[in-house]
C-alpha positions in Angstrom: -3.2 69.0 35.3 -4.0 65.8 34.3 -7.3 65.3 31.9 -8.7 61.5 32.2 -10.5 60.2 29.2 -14.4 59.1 30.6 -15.0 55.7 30.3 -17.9 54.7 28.5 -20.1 52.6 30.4 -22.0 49.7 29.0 -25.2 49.0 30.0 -26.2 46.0 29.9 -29.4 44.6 29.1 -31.3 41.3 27.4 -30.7 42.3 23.6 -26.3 42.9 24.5 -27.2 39.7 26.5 -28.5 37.9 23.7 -26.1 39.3 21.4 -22.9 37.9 22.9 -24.1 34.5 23.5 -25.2 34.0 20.3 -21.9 35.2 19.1 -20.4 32.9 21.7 -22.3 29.8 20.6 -21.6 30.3 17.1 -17.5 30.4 18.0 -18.2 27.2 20.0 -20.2 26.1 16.5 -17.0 26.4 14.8 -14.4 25.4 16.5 -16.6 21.8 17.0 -17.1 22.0 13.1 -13.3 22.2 12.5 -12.3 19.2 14.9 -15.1 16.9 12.8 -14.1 17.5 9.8 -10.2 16.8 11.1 -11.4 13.4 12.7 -13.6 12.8 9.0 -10.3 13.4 7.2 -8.3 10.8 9.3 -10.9 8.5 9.5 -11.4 8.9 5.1 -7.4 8.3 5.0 -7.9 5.0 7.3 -11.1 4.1 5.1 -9.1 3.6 1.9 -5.7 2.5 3.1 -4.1 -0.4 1.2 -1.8 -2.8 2.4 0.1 -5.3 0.7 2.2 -8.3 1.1 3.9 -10.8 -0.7 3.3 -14.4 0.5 3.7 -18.1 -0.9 1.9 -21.3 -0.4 3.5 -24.2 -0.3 2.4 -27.0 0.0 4.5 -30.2 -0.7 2.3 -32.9 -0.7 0.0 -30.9 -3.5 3.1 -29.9 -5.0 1.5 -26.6 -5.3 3.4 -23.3 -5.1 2.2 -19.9 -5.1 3.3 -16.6 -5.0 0.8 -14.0 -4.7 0.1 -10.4 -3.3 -2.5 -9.9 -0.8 -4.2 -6.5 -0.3 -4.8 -6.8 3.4 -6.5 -2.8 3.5 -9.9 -1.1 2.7 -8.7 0.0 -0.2 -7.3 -0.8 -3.4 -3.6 -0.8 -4.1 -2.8 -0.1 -7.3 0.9 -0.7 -8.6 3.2 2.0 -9.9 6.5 -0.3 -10.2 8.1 -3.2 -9.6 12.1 -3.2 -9.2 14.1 -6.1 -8.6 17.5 -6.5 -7.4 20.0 -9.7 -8.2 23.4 -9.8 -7.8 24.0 -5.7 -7.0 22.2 -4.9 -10.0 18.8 -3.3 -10.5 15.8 -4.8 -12.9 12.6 -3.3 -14.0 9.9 -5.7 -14.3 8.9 -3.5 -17.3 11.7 -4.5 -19.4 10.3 -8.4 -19.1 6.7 -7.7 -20.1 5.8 -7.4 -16.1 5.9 -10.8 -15.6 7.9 -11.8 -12.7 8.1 -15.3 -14.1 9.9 -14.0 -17.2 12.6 -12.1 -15.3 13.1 -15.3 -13.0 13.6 -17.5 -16.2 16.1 -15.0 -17.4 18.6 -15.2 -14.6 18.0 -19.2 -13.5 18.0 -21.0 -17.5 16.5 -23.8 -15.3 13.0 -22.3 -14.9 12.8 -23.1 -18.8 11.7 -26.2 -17.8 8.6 -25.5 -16.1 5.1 -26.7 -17.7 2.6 -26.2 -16.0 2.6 -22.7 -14.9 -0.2 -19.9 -14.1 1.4 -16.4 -14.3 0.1 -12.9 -14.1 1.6 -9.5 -15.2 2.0 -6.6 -12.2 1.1 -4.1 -14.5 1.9 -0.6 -13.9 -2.1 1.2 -12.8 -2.9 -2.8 -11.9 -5.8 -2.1 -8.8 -5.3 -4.9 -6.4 -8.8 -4.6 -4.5 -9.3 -4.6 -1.0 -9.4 -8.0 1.1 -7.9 -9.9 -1.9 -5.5 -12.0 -3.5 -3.8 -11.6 -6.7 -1.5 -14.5 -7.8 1.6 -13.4 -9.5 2.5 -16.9 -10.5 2.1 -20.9 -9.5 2.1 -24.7 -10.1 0.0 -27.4 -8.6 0.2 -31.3 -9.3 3.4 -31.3 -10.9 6.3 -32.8 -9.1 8.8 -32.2 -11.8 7.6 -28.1 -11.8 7.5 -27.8 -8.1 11.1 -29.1 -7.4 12.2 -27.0 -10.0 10.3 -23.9 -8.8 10.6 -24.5 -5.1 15.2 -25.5 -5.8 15.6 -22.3 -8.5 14.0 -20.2 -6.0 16.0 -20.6 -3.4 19.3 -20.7 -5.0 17.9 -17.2 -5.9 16.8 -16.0 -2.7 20.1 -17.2 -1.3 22.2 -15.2 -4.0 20.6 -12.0 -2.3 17.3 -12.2 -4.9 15.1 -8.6 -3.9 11.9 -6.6 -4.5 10.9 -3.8 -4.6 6.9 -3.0 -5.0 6.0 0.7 -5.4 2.5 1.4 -4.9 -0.2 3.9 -4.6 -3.6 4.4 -2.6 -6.6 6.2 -4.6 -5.7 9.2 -2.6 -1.9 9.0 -4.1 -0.4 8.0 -1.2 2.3 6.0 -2.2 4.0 2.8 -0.4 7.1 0.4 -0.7 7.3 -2.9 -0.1 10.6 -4.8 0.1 12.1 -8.3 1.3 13.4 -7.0 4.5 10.6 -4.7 5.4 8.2 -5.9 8.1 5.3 -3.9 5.8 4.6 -1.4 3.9 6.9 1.7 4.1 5.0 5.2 3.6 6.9 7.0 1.2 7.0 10.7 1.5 
């Protein structure tokens, strides 16, 4: 003899009705709340993303040479370091005050000549803001300075001169820029 358990029988009516849909809506509710906030999240990251790049002007018949950083993103870059590479061997920018200039002088003696230069630090916790341009050194209207500048720099470039610029969003995301990246590098 088999025994079979009675099923129970729901009855339905406008308050179960009503019930359930409100329950269904307010699934619906959150799964649409969840998907927002992941598309605000992405679109916060995007908001504040720096992006740097190193770039020169120059411009011959100024005699005017630059080298500055441009901070291309929506949203500040601030530095964490600067390493440079010459010859096989590493170099903070710390150990020469962070002044790139200063490091250049110390492996090409004939920079010592130079006059009439503007140079900045690239401090570590130095903001870069959005949409600008920070000059990390230059000369204008001097002949003399620009050959010097333009012919040191090159003989450095050629003898495998290299960068490397470490730095952070206001999130902490952190990037690297180098001479033979096409960008910035998200570092993990």
């Amino acid at each position: 003899m088999t025994y079979k358990m009675p099923r129970a029988k729901i009855k339905w009516n406008s308050d179960k009705l009503l019930s359930l849909s409100a329950i269904s809506i307010s699934f619906i509710t959150l799964i649409i709340f969840i998907y927002q906030t992941n598309i605000m999240s992405r679109q916060n990251y995007i908001s504040i993303m720096p992006y740097l790049d190193l770039s020169t002007t120059n411009d011959v018949s100024d005699y005017h040479f630059e080298l500055n950083l441009k901070n291309h993103g929506v949203g500040p870059a601030i530095i964490e370091s600067v390493r440079l590479i010459y010859k096989g061997k590493n170099y903070n920018l710390a150990d020469y005050d962070n002044h790139l200039f200063t490091f250049l002088r110390s492996i090409a003696p004939g920079l010592d000549s130079v006059k009439f230069l503007s140079s900045s630090s690239l401090d570590r916790g130095m903001a870069i803001p959005a949409n600008s341009v920070y000059n990390v050194f230059g000369v204008r209207n001097s002949e003399e300075d620009y050959r010097l500048i333009t012919e040191n720099l090159q003989k450095l470039l050629d003898e495998g001169l290299d960068y490397e610029i470490i730095y952070k969003s206001i999130q902490d995301e952190r990037w690297q820029l180098h001479n033979d990246s096409e960008g910035p590098e998200k570092l993990h």
